[in-house]
C-alpha positions as CSV (number, residue, x, y, z in Angstrom):
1,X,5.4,6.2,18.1
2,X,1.6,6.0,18.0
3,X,-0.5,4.7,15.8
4,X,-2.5,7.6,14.4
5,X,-4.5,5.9,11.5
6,X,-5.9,2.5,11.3
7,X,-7.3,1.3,7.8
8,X,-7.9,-2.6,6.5
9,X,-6.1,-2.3,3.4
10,X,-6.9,-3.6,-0.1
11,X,-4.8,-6.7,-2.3
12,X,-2.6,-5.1,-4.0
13,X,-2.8,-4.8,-8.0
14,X,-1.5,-8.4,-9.2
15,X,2.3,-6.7,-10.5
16,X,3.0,-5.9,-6.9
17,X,4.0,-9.8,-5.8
18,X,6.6,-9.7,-9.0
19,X,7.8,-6.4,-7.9
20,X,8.6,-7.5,-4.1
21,X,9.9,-10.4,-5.1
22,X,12.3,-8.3,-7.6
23,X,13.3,-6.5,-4.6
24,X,14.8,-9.3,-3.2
25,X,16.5,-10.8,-6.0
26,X,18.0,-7.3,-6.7
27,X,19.1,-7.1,-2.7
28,X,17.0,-4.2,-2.1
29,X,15.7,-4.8,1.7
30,X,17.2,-4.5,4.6
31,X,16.3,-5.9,7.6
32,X,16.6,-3.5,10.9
33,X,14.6,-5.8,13.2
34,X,12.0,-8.2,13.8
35,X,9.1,-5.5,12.6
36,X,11.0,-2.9,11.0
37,X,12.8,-2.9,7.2
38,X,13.8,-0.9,4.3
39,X,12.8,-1.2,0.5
40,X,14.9,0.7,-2.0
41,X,12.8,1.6,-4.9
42,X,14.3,-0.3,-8.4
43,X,15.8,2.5,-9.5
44,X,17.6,3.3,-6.4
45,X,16.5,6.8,-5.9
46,X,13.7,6.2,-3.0
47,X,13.8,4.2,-0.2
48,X,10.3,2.8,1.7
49,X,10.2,2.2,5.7
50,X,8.1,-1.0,6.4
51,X,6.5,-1.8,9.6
52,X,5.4,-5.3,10.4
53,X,3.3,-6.8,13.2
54,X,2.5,-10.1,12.7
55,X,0.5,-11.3,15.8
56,X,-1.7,-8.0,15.3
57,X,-1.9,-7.9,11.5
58,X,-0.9,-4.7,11.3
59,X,1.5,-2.8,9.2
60,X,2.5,0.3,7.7
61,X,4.9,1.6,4.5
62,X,6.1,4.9,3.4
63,X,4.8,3.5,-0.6
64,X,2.3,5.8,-2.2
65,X,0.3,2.4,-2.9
66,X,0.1,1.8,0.7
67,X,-0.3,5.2,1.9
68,X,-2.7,7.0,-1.2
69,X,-3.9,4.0,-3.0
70,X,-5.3,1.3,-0.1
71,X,-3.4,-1.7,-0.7
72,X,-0.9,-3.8,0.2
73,X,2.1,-2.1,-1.2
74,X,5.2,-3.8,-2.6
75,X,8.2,-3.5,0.1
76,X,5.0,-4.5,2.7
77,X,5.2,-8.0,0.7
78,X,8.6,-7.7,0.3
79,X,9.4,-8.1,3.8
80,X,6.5,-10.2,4.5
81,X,8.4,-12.6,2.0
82,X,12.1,-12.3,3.4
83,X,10.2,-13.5,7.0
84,X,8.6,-16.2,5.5
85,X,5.2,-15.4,5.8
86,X,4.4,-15.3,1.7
87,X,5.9,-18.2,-0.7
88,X,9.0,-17.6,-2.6
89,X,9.5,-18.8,-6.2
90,X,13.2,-18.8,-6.2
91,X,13.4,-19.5,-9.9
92,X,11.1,-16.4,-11.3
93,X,12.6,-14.6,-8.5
94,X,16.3,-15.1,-10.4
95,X,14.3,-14.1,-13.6
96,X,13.4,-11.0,-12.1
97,X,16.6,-9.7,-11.3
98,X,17.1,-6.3,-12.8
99,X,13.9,-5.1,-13.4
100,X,13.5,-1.4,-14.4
101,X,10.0,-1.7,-12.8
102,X,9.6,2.3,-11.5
103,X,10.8,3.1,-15.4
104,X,8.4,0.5,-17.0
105,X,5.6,1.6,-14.9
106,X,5.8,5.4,-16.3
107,X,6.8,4.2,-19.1
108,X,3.3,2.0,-20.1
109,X,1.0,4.0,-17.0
110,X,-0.5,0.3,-17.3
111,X,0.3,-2.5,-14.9
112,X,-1.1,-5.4,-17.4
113,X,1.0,-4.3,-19.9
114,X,4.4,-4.2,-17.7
115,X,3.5,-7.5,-16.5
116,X,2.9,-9.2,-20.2
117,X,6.5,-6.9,-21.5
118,X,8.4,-8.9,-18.5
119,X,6.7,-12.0,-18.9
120,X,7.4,-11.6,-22.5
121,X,10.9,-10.2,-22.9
122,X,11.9,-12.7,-19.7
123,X,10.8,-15.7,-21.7
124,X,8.8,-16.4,-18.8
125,X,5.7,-19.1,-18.9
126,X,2.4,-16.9,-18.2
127,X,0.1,-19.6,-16.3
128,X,3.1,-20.3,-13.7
129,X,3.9,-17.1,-12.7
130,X,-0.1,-16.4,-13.0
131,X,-0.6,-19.4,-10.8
132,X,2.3,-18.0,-8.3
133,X,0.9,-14.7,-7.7
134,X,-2.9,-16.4,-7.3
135,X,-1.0,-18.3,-4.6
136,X,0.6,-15.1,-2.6
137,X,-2.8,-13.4,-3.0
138,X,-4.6,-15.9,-1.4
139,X,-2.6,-15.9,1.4
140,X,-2.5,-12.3,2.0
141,X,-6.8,-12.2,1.7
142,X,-5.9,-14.5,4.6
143,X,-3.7,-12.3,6.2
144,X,-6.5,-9.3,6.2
145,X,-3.5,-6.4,7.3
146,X,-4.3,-3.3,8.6
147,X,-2.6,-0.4,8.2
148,X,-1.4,1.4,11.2
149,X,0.4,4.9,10.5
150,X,3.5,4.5,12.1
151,X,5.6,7.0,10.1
152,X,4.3,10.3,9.0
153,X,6.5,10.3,5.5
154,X,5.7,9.5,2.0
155,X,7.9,8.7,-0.7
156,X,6.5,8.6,-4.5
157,X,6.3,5.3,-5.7
């Protein structure tokens, strides 16, 4: 494959670091290699190809955030997670386990209000898991990723 698009892309919309980490408290990636993976959407009807190259920052997803919107989409920080590249917080990420999030996000058409309904309804405390996702943004404004088109599908987030 050759890379047919290159694009810097944008941090993602805050929601997106709870929804990776969902993923892998649900056991939604898998791993096929050391750049390669696959994210299945929460409600288990779409499935997301990730690419990953670390040394050259760049990356790729079949996630209509990644691919339409410009930003670092969920099963990117997903598997950026699962290789240890982002921070875990093993204890929201138990507390996340479950998450209708495709459903909630139609549902309310408003990530701030899906994030304060799981905070909420999860009994979770707002400034920590605020403080949590402050910390995985941070790192990926380091991480300034590229995306390189490596696959030529989209699948609806």
């Amino acid at each position: 494959m050759r890379a047919l698009v290159s694009a810097f892309l944008r941090l993602p919309p805050r929601i997106k670091v709870l929804e990776a980490l969902g993923a892998i408290s649900d056991g939604r990636i898998e791993v096929l290699n050391d750049k390669e993976a696959i994210v299945r959407s929460s409600d288990g009807t779409r499935t997301y190809r990730v690419y990953l190259d670390v040394s050259r920052r760049e990356v790729d997803s079949t996630d209509n955030g990644t691919v339409h919107r410009g930003y670092i989409g969920y099963p990117i920080i997903t598997f950026l997670m699962i290789k240890g590249l982002l921070p875990i917080n093993k204890e929201l990420m138990e507390s996340l386990k479950g998450i209708p999030w495709k459903k909630l996000n139609e549902e309310y058409k408003n990530y701030a209000k899906v994030m304060e309904t799981v905070i909420r309804d999860r009994g979770l405390n707002e400034d920590a898991v605020n403080k949590y996702i402050d910390q995985v943004m941070a790192v990926l404004r380091r991480m300034n990723l590229k995306r390189v088109q490596r696959y030529n599908e989209v699948t609806e987030e």
